[in-house]
C-alpha positions in Angstrom: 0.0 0.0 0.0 2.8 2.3 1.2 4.6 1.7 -2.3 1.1 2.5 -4.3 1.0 6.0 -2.4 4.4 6.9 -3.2 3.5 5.8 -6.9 0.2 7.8 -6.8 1.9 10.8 -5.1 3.8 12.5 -7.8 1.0 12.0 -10.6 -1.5 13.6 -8.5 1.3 16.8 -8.0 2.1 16.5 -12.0 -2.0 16.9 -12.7 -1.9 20.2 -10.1 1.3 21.6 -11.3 -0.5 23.4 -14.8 -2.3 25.1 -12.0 0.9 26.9 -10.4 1.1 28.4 -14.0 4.4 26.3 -14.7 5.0 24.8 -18.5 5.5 21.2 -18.8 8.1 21.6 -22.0 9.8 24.5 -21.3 13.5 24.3 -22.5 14.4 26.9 -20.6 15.2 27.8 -17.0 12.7 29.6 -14.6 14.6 32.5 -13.9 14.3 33.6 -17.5 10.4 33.2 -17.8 8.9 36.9 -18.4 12.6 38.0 -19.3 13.6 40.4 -21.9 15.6 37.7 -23.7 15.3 36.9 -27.7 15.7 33.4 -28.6 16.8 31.8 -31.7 19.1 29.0 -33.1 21.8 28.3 -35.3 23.4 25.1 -36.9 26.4 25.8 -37.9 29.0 26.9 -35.5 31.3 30.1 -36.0 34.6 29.0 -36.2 36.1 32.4 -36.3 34.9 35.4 -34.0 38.7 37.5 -34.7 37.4 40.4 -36.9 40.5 40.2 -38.8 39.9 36.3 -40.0 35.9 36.2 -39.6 33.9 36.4 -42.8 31.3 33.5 -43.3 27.2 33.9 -42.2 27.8 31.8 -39.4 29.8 34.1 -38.1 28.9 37.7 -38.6 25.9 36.6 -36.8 27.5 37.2 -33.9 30.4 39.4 -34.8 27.9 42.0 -35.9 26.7 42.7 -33.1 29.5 42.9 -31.0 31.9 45.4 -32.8 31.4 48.3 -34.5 33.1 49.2 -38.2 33.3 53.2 -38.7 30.1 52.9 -41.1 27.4 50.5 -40.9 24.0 50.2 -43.3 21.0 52.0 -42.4 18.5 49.3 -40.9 15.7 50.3 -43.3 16.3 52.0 -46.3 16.8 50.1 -50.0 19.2 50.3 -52.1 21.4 49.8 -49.1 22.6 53.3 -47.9 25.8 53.7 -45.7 25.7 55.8 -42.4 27.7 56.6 -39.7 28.0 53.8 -37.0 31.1 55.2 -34.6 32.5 58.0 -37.3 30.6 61.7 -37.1 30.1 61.3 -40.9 30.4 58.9 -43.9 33.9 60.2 -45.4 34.7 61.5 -48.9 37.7 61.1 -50.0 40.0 63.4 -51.3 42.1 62.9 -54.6 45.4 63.6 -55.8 47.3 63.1 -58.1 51.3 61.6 -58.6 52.5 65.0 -58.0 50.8 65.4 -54.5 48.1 68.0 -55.9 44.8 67.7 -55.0 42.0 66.9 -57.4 38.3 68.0 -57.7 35.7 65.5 -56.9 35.0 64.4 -60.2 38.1 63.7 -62.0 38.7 61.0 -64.0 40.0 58.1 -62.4 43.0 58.2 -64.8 44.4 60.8 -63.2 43.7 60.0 -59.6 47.2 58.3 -57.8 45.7 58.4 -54.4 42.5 59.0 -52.4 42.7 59.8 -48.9 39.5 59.1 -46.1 39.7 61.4 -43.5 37.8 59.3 -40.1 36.7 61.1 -37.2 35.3 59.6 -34.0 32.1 60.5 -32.1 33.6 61.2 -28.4 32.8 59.1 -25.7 32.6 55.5 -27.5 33.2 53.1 -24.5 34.3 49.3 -24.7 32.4 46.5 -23.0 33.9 45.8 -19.3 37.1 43.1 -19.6 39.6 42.1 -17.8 42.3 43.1 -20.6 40.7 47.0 -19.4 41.8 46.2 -15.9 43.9 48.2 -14.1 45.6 47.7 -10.3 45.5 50.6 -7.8 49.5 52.0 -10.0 47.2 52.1 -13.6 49.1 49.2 -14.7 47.0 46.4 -16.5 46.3 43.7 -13.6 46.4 40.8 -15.4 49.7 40.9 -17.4 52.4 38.2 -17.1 50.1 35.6 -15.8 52.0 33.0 -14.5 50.5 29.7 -14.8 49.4 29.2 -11.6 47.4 32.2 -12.0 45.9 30.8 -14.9 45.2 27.2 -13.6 41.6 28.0 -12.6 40.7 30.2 -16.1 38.8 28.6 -18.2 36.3 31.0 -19.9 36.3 35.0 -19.8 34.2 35.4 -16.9 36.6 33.4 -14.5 38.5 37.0 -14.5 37.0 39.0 -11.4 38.1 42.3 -12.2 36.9 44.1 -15.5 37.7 48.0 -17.0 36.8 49.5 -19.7 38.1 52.9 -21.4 37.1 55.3 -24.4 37.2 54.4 -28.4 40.4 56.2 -29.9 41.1 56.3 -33.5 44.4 54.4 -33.0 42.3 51.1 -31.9 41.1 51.3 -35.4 45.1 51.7 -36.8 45.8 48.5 -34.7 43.1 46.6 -36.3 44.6 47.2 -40.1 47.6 46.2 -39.4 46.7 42.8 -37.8 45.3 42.4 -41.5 48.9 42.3 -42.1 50.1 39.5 -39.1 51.2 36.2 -40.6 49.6 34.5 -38.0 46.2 35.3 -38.7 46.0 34.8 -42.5 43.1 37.2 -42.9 40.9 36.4 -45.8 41.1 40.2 -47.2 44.7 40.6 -47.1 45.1 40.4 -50.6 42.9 42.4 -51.5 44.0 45.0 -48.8 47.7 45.5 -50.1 46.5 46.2 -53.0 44.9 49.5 -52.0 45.9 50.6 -48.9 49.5 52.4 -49.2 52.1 50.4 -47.7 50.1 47.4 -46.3 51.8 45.1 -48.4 55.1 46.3 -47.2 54.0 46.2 -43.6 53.3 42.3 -44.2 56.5 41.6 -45.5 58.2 43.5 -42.5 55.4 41.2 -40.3 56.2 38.0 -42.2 60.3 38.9 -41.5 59.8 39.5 -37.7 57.7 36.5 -37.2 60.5 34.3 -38.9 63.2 35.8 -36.8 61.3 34.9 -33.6 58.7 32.8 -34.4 58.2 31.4 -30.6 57.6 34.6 -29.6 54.1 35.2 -28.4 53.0 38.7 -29.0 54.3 41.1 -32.1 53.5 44.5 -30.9 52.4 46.2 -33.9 52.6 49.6 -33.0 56.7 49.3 -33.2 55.7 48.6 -37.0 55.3 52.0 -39.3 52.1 51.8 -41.6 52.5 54.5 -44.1 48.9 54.4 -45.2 47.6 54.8 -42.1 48.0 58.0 -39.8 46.4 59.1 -36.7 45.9 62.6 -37.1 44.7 63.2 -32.5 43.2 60.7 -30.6 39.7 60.6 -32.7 40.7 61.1 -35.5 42.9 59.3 -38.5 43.4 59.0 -42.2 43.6 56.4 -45.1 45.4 56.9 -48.3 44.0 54.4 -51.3 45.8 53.8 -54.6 43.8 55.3 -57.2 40.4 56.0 -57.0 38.3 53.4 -55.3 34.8 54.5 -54.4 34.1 51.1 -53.0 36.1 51.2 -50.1 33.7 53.1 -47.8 31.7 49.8 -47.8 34.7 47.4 -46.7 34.8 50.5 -43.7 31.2 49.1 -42.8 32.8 45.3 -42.3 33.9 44.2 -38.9 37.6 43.4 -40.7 37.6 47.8 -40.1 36.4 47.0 -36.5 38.6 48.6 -33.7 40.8 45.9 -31.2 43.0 47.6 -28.8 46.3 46.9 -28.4 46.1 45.7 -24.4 43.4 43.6 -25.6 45.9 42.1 -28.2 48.3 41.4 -25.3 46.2 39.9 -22.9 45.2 37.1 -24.9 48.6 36.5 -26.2 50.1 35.1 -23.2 51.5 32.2 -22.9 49.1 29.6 -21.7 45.7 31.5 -22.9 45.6 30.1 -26.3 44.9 26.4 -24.3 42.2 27.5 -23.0 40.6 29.1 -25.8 41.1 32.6 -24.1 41.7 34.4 -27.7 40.3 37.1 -29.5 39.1 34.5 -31.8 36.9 33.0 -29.2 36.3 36.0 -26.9 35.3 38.9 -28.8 35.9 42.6 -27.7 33.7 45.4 -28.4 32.1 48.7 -28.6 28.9 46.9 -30.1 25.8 46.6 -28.3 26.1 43.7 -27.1 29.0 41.0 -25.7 29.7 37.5 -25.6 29.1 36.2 -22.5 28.9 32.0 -23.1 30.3 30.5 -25.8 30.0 27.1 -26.4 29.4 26.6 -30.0 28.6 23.1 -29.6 25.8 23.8 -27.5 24.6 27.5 -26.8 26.0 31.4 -26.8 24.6 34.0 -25.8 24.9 37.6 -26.4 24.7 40.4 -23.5 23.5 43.9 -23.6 26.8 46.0 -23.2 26.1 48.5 -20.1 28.3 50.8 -21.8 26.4 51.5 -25.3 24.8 54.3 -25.9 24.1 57.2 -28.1 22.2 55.5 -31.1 18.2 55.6 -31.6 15.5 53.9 -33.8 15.5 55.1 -37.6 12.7 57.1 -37.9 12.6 56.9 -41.7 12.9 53.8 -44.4 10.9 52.5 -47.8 7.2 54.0 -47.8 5.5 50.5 -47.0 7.8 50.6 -43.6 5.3 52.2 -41.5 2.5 50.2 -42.8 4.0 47.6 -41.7 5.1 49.0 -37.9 8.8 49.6 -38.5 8.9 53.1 -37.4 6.9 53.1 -34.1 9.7 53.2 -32.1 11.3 56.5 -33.9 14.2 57.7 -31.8 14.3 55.5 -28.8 17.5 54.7 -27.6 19.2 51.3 -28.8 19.2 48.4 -28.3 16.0 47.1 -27.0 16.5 43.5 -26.1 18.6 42.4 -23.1 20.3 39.3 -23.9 19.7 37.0 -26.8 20.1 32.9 -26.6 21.5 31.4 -29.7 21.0 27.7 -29.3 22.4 25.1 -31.9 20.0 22.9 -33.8 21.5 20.1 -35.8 18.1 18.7 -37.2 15.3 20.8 -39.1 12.1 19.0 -37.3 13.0 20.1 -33.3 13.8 23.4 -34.8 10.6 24.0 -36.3 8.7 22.1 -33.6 10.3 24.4 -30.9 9.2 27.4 -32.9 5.4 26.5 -33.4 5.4 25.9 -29.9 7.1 29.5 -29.1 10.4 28.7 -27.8 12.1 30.4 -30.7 11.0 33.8 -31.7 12.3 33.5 -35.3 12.2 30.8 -37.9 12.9 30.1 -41.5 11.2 27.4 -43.7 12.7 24.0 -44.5 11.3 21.9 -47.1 9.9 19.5 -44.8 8.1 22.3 -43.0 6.8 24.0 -46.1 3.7 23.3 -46.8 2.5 23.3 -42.9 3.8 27.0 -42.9 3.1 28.4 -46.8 0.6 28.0 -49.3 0.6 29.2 -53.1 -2.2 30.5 -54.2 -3.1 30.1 -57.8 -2.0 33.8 -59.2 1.6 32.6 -57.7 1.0 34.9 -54.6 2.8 33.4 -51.0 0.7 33.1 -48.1 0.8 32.1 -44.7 -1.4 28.8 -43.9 -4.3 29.0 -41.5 -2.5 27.0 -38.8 0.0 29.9 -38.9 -2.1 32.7 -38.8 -4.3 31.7 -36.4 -1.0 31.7 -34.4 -0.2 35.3 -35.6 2.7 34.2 -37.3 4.2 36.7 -39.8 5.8 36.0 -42.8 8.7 38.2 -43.9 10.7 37.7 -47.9 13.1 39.0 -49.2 15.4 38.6 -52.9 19.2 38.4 -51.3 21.8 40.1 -52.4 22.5 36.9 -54.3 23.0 35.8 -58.3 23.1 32.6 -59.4 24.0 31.1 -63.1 25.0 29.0 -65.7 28.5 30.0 -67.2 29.6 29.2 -70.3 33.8 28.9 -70.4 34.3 31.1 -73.2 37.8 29.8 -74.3 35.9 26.8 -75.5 36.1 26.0 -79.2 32.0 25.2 -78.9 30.3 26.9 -76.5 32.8 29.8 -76.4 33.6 32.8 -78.6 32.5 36.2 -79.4 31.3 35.4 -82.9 27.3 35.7 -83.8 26.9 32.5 -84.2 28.1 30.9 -80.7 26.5 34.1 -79.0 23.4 32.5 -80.7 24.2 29.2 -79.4 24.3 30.6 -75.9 20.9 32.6 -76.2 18.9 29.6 -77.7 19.9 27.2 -74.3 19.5 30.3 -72.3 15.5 30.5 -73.4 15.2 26.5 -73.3 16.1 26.5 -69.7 12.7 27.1 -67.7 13.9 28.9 -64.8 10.7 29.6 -63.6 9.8 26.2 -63.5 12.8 25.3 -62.0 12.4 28.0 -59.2 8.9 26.2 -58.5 9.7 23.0 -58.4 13.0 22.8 -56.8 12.9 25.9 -54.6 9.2 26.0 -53.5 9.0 29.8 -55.4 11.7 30.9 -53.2 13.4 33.1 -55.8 13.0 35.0 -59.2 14.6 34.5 -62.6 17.5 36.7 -63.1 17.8 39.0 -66.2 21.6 40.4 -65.5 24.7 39.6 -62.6 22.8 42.5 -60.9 20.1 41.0 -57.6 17.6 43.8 -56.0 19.0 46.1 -54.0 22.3 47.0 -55.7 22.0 50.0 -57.9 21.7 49.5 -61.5 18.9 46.5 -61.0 15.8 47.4 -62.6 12.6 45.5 -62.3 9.7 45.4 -64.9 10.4 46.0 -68.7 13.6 48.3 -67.8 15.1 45.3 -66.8 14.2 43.1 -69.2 16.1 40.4 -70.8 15.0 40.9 -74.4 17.4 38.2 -75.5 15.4 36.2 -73.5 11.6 37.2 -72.6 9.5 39.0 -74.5 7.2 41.9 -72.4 3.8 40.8 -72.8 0.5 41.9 -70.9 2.9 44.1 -68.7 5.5 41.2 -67.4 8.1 39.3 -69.1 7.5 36.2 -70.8 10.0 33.6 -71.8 10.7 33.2 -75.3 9.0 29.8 -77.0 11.7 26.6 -77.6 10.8 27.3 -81.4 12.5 30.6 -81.5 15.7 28.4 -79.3 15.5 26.2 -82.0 15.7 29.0 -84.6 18.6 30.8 -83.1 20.2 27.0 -82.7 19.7 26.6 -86.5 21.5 29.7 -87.2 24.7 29.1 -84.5 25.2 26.0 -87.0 23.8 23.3 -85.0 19.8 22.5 -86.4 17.6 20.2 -84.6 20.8 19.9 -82.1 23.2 18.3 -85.2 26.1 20.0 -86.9 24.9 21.3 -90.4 27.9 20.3 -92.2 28.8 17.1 -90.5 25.8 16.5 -89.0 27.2 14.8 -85.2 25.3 15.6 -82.1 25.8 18.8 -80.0 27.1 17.1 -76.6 27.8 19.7 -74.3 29.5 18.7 -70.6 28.1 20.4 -67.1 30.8 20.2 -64.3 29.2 20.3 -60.9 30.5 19.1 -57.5 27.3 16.5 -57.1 25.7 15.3 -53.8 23.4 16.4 -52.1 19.8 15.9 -51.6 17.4 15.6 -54.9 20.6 16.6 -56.9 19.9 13.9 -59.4 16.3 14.9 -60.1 17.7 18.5 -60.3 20.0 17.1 -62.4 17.6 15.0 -64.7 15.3 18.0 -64.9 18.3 20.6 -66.5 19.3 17.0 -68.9 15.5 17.4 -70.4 15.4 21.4 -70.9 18.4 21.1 -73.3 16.9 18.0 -75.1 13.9 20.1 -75.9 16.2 21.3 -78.7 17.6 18.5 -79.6 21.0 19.2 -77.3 22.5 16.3 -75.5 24.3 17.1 -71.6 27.0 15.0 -69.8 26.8 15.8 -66.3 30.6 15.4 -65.5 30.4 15.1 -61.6 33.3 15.7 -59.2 34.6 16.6 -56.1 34.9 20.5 -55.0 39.2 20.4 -55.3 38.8 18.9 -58.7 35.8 21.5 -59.7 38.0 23.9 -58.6 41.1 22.8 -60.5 39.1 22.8 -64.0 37.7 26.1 -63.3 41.9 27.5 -62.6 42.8 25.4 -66.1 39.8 26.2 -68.3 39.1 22.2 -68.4 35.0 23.1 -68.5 32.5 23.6 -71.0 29.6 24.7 -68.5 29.0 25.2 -64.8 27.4 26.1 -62.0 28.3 28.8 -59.9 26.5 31.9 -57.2 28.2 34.8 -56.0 26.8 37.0 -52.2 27.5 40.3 -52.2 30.3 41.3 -50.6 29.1 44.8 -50.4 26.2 46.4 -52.2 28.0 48.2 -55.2 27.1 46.9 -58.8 31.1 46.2 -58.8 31.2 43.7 -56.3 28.9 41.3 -59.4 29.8 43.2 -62.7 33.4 42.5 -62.0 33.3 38.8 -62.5 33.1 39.1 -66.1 35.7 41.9 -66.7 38.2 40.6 -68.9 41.0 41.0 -66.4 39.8 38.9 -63.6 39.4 36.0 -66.1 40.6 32.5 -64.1 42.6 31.2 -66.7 44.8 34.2 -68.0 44.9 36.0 -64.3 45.5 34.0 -61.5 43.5 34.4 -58.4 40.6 36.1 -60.8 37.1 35.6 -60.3 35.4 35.8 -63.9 35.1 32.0 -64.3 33.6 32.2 -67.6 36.8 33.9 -69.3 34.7 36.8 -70.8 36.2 39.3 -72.4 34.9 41.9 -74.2 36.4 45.4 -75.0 33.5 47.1 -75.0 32.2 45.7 -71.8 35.6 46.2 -70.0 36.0 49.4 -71.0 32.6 50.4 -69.8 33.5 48.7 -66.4 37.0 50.9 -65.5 34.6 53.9 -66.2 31.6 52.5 -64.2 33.4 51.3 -61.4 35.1 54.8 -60.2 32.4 56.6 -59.8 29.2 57.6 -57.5 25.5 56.1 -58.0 24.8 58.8 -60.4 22.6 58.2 -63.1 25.6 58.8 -65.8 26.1 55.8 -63.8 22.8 53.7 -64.6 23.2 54.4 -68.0 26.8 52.8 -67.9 25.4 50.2 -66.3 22.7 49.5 -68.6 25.2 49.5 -71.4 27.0 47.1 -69.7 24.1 44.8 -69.7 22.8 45.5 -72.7 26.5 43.7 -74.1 26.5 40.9 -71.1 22.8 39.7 -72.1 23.7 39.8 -75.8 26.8 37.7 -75.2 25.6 35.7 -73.2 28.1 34.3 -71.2 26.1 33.3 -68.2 22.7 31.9 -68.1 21.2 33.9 -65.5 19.4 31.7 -63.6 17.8 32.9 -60.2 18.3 35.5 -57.5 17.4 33.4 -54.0 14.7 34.7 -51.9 14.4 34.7 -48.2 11.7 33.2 -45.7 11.6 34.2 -42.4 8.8 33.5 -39.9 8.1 35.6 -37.2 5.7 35.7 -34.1 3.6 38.6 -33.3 5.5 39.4 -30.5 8.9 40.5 -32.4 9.0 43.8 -33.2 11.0 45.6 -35.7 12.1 42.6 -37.8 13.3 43.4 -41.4 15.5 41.4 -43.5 18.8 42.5 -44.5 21.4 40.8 -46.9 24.8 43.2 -46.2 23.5 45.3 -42.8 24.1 42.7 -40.4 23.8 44.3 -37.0 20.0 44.0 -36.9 19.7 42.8 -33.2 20.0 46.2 -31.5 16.6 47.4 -34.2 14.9 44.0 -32.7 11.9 44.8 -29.8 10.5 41.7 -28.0 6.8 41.9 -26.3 7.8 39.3 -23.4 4.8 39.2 -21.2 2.6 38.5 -24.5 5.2 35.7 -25.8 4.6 33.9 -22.1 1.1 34.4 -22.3 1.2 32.7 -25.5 3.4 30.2 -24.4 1.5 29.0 -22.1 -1.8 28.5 -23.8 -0.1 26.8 -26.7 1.5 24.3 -24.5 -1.1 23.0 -22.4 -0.5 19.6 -20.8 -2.6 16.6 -22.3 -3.5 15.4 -18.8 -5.8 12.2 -20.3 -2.8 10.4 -20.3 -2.0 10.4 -17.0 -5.3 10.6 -15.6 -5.8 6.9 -17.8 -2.7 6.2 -16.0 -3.5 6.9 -12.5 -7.2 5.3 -13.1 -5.3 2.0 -14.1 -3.4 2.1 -11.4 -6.3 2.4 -8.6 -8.1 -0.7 -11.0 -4.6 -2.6 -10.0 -4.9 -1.2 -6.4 -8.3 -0.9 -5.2 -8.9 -4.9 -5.2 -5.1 -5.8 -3.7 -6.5 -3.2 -1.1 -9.9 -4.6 -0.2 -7.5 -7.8 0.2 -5.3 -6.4 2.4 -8.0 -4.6 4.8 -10.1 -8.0 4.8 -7.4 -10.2 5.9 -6.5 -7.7 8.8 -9.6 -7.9 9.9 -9.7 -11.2 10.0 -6.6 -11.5 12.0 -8.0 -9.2 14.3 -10.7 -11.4 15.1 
């Protein structure tokens, strides 16, 4: 009997703990119900957090948000637009020429040797509190020279007791450009970097000769290392001289490579003994951002911290014209950010993800294909709405077109496919109409995209939509939207490149044309199978030549392919950053290290490109632009295929959500209505209690008679 009670005891407090307004599933502890805490999830983890070697998705997530670059992207406005983030303005540079004289605004680029950006800094800036900011009662940093047994019982950042913190000064910023330099860190942009910024190249080899001379020694101090490029002109303020003219660089000054590390941060976390531990930069960010790393375990969970130091920025109180429709600018000019800490947990399968979010425990979601139909519907003019299981929730739905183009490229030093001549510019046009991107786009990516008429996506300047934009190679404008041209006028422009009904006209052999791709992957052979069919609907026969990604790579560098697959993510939102990978110069085989895989060159198009790419978004500069175009759709040497679009789901109580491609510090613009969120929580996670009620019934069927047994035979003994 005594074993039944304890048995019964615990059901009957499971079936009266709803009432004590707890919830069952909760994943997360009760000291954060009601909290001003964002939650959201990640799969991949960041492997680099140093802003001189970070540069993937994964992790500007987080980097984002934790330093601050001189210029950042205004949170709401398209085309992107650069403001200042810790700078009192967005610089212009100034221009000179070799002899040192100084050049008006708009001179050619020709003439332009140098272009100097002058940086000043808003006062007062503060870093986030860390120990590297610590200072003993002399104003010496406390924890220098750590001997080991100091260090024996530090294991992550906040095993240091004592923190400081000091003021933003411009030389923090001349620190960080020369760790672009440091042989140890083999930042990604290095290349690029010595190329533009005067004396950076020399600075690395000066770097690279130190390091072999002493290469045990644990800290370089880069200010005993002259940067002629860089000078700091008083404590806010410093200057950066360019070679040439290079209009682009005020976006690179909006990437957290142009974030500010100080130099006693640098020495802390190069003492002996730190790097064990995973006490380094590169796992313990340092900031003026709004917020700061305060667990890291990328396995698992990190979490992000308000810094108690930020402040100074507000709420944008202007943006596109559907923004305040749509509630973006209701919290004009309140100070940032709004959202106390945010819990990045990692999520290595799709279904708990999703689950986890219909059940509120992530505020933010996107659409897998598993989950796709449960969240979207089509309707039958192509239009994308929310299901009724999601809006009853009060689920948003938030797309976007990224900053993305992907393609088809023709290698145009092939004897077939290649060439500037009509007649294999023909060639390209006719299997650029028989590929049915559209119904690729809805069949393979659920609508989540749109066919691309030029390298340029939405929201970089020059992209135009509607019959401005129109691929006339390609579509025909009819009823007011483009309409892809019929596979009879393919097979026309076929017949006329030499090759009717897909045979050659003199010989009369089969066109067989070879697509390289990397393979794998889930429904890549029906992908596959589907592009083998659009170029047999002229009479073209494809070998899909499949291989692994160092192979791929390696025909690309040599020129060993006939066709390909490629996509190319803004690096910055300037019609350079995609127009460049077909200027002639950057081809892959001629130029090493060159991105225009196809090997296009055209002198036309490449002359139009030196001009274009030196000067301001002015519209001498659209009509550049759509000369360029004009010539690239002609040519043909890509396909354009599709720019990606973007899914996001979002629960009523998120404020302030709007996607961004290239602006990427977005949490501080984020608003959370908590109290809602666990209101909502708990009535979409009620307990089934039949279960355990069914339960506990079976047990007192089990019980009941063993207990009318038991009470009968004592009685009987009593008698």
């Amino acid at each position: 009997m005594r074993d039944a009670l304890k048995l019964l005891l615990p059901l009957l407090a499971l079936l009266l703990l709803p009432a004590c307004g707890e919830v069952w599933n909760d994943p997360y502890p009760p000291r954060e119900a009601g909290a001003n805490i964002l939650y959201t999830a990640f799969t991949e983890r960041p492997k680099h957090l140093d802003p001189a070697q970070s540069y993937t998705e994964d992790e500007i997530t987080f980097t984002a948000q934790i330093y601050q670059p001189p210029l950042q992207y205004h949170y709401l406005k398209r085309p992107y637009t650069l403001i200042p983030a810790t700078v009192e303005r967005v610089p212009e540079p100034e221009l000179y020429d070799a002899r040192g004289r100084r050049l008006p605004a708009g001179a050619p680029a020709e003439q332009v040797a140098e272009s100097v950006y002058e940086l000043q800094l808003k006062p007062g800036i503060r870093y986030q509190p860390h120990p590297a900011f610590a200072l003993d009662d002399r104003g010496r940093p406390l924890y220098l020279d750590l001997s080991p047994a100091e260090l024996q019982d530090k294991f992550v950042i906040g095993d240091f007791p004592h923190t400081g913190s000091r003021t933003l000064r411009a030389e923090d910023y001349i620190y960080q450009i020369k760790r672009l330099a440091h042989p140890r860190l083999h930042s990604p942009i290095f290349g690029m970097m010595a190329e533009k910024i005067v004396g950076l190249k020399e600075l690395g080899q000066a770097l690279e000769a130190a390091h072999k001379a002493k290469p045990d020694q644990p800290w370089l101090d880069l200010d005993a290392f002259p940067l002629e490029g860089v000078q700091q002109v008083d404590e806010l303020t410093w200057r950066i001289r360019i070679k040439g003219r290079y209009p682009q660089f005020a976006y690179w000054l909006a990437m957290p490579f142009f974030a500010p590390v100080p130099r006693e941060v640098d020495r802390f976390f190069s003492q002996p003994g730190m790097a064990e531990k995973n006490l380094t930069l590169d796992w313990w960010p340092v900031g003026t951002g709004p917020y700061m790393l305060t667990e890291n375990d990328p396995n698992r969970r990190m979490v992000l911290t308000r810094n108690p130091y930020f402040q100074g920025e507000t709420y944008p109180c202007e943006g596109e014209p559907e923004d305040e429709a749509a509630g973006l600018l209701v919290d004009c000019g309140k100070p940032l950010p709004f959202i106390d800490q945010a819990v990045f947990t990692r999520e290595k399968e799709a279904i708990p993800y999703w689950n986890k979010f219909l059940q509120g425990y992530y505020d933010a979601s996107g659409i897998g294909s598993d989950s796709f139909d449960q969240a979207v519907r089509i309707n039958v003019g192509g239009e994308v709405a929310l299901t009724e299981e999601m809006q009853a929730k009060g689920i948003r739905l938030l797309t976007s077109v990224r900053a993305s183009t992907f393609y088809l490229g023709f290698n145009m030093l092939d004897p077939v496919v290649g060439g500037n001549q009509e007649q294999a510019a023909k060639l390209r046009q006719a299997i650029s109409i028989a590929i049915d991107q559209e119904e690729f786009i809805s069949i393979f990516m659920n609508g989540r995209g749109i066919p691309a008429m030029s390298p340029l996506p939405p929201g970089i300047f020059g992209f135009e939509a509607g019959q401005a934009g129109l691929n006339p190679y390609v579509y025909d404008w009819v009823d007011g939207k483009p309409k892809r041209k019929t596979v009879e006028e393919a097979r026309r422009l076929l017949a006329e490149a030499g090759w009717p009904n897909g045979r050659h006209a003199r010989t009369g052999e089969p066109l067989v044309l070879n697509l390289d791709t990397t393979g794998g992957g889930l429904g890549e052979k029906n992908r596959l199978d589907w592009l083998t069919r659009q170029f047999q609907k002229i009479g073209v026969q494809l070998v899909v030549r499949a291989t692994d990604f160092n192979r791929f790579q390696d025909k690309l560098e040599t020129g060993a392919v006939q066709i390909f697959f490629l996509g190319w993510n803004a690096d910055y939102p300037d019609p350079e950053n995609f127009l460049f990978l077909l200027h002639g110069p950057e081809g892959r085989v001629r130029h090493q290290g060159g991105q225009n895989s196809a090997n296009y060159q055209n002198p036309a198009y490449d002359r139009l490109f030196l001009q274009m790419k030196a000067m301001e978004n002015t519209p001498e500069r659209l009509d550049l632009i759509r000369a360029m175009n004009r010539i690239l759709q002609h040519d043909a040497p890509w396909i354009y295929a599709f720019h990606p679009k973007t899914y996001v789901l979002t629960h009523a109580w998120l404020k302030n959500r709007k996607p961004s491609d290239v602006g990427n510090n977005t949490l501080k613009y984020q608003r959370l209505d908590y109290q809602q969120r666990q209101r909502l929580r708990a009535e979409w996670n009620q307990p089934e209690r039949w279960p355990l009620l069914l339960l506990l019934g079976s047990i007192l069927l089990l019980v009941a008679p063993i207990a009318w047994l038991y009470r009968r035979r004592e009685r009987q003994r009593a008698v």
